[in-house]
C-alpha positions as CSV (number, residue, x, y, z in Angstrom):
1,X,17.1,-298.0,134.1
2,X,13.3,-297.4,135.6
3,X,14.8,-299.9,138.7
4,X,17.9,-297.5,138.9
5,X,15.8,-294.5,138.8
6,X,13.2,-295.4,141.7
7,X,16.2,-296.5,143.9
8,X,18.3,-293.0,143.2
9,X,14.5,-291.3,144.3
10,X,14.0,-293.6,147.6
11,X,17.9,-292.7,148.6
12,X,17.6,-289.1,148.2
13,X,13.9,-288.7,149.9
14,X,15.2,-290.8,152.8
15,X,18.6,-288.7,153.1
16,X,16.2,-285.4,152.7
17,X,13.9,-286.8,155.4
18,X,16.5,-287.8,157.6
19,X,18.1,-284.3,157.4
20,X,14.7,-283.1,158.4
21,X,15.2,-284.0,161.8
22,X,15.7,-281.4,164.2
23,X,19.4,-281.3,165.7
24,X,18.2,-281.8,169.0
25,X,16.4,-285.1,168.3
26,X,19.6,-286.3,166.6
27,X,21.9,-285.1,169.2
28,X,23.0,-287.7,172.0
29,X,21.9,-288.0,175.6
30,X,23.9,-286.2,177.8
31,X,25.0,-284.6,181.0
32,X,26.6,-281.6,180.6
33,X,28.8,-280.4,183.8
34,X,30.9,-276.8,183.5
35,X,33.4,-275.9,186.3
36,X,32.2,-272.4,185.8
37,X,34.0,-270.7,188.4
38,X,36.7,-271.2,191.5
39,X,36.7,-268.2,194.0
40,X,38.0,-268.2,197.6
41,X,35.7,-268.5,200.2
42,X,35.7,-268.5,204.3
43,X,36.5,-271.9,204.2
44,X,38.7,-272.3,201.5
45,X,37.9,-272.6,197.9
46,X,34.1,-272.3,196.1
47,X,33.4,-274.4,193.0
48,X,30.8,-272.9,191.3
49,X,29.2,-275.9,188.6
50,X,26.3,-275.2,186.0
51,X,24.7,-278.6,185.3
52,X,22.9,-279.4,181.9
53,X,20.5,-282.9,182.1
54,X,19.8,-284.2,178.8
55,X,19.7,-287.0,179.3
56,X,15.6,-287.5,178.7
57,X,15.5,-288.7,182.0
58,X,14.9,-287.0,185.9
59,X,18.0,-288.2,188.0
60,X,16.6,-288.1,191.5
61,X,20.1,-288.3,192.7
62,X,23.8,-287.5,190.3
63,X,26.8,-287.6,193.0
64,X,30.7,-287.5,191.4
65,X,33.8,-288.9,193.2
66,X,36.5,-285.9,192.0
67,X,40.0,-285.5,192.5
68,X,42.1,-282.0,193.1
69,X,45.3,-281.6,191.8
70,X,48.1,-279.1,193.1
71,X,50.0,-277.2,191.3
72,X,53.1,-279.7,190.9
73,X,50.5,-282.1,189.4
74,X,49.8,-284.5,192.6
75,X,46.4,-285.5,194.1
76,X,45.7,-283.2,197.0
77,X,42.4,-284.9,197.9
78,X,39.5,-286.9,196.8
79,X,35.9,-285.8,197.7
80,X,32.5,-286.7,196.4
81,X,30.3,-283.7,194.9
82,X,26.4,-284.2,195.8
83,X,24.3,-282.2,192.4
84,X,21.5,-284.2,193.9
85,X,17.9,-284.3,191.9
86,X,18.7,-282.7,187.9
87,X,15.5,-282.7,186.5
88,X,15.6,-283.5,182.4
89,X,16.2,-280.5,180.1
90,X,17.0,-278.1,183.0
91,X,20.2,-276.2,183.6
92,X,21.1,-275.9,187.6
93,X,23.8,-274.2,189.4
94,X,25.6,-275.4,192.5
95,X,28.0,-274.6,194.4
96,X,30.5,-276.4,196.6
97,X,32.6,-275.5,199.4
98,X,35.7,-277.0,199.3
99,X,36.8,-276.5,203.6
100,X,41.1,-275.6,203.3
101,X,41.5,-276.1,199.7
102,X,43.2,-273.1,197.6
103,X,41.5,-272.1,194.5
104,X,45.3,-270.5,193.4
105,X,46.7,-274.1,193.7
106,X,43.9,-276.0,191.9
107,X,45.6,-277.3,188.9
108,X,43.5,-279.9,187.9
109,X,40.5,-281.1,188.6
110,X,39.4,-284.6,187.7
111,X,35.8,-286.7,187.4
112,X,37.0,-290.1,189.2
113,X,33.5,-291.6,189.2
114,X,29.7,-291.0,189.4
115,X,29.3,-292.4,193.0
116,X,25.1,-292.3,192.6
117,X,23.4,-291.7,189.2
118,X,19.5,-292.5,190.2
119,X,16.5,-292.1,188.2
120,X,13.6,-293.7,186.7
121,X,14.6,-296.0,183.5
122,X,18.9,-294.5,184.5
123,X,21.2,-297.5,184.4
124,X,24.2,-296.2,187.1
125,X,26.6,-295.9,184.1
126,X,24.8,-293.3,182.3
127,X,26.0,-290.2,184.2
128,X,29.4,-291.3,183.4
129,X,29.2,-292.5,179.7
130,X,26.8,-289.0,178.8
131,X,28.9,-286.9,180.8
132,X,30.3,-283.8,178.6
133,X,32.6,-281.8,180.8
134,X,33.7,-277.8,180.4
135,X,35.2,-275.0,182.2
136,X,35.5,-271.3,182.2
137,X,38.5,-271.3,184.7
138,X,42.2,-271.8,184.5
139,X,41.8,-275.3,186.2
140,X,41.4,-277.8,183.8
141,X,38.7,-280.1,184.4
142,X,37.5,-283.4,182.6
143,X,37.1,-287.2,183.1
């Protein structure tokens, strides 16, 4: 019973230390990427992205391969997005200019690959494996 006892008392101090831990430290690395906004522009259509790196690590360079669907569901392009340097635990903004795209035919708008994911201690698969994607548009966005 004593034995019983003292292993019922290590259990629950463990489980009570354990849920001591901040959610932040249990939380898993990632790269958070919103489309946040698609407006016309002079050259065509403006991607607005806000960029979350928590990764733990500076990525001197984060580059994606996307793809842009039309409104009938086909692939009207592939380009690469340059976020270049995200430093770790900051938030960024960037904006792209996509020249003769319109933001009205955007349907979709797909992740097709990291193309560069640099940084000290970053394996190149971590910006895709820790990426978490959003939006705050009508295009739906995602991996």
């Amino acid at each position: 019973m004593k034995r019983l006892t003292a292993s019922f008392r290590l259990l629950t101090s463990t489980l009570a230390m354990s849920l001591a831990v901040p959610a932040w430290a249990q939380s898993a690395p990632a790269l958070s990427l919103e489309l946040n906004a698609a407006q016309p522009s002079e050259k065509g259509c403006r991607l607005t992205f806000v960029v979350n790196n928590a990764l733990g690590a500076d990525l001197s360079k984060a580059a994606f391969e996307i793809a842009l669907f039309n409104q009938a569901g086909v692939v009207d392009r592939l380009t690469v997005l340059d976020f270049k340097d995200l430093p770790a635990g900051k938030t960024k903004v960037t904006r792209f200019d996509l020249t003769g795209a319109d933001c009205g035919k955007l349907s979709r708008v797909l992740i097709n690959s990291a193309t560069e994911c640099a940084g000290t201690g970053v394996e190149p698969a971590a910006c895709m494996r820790a990426l978490k994607t959003s939006t705050k548009t009508a295009i739906a966005f995602g991996v």
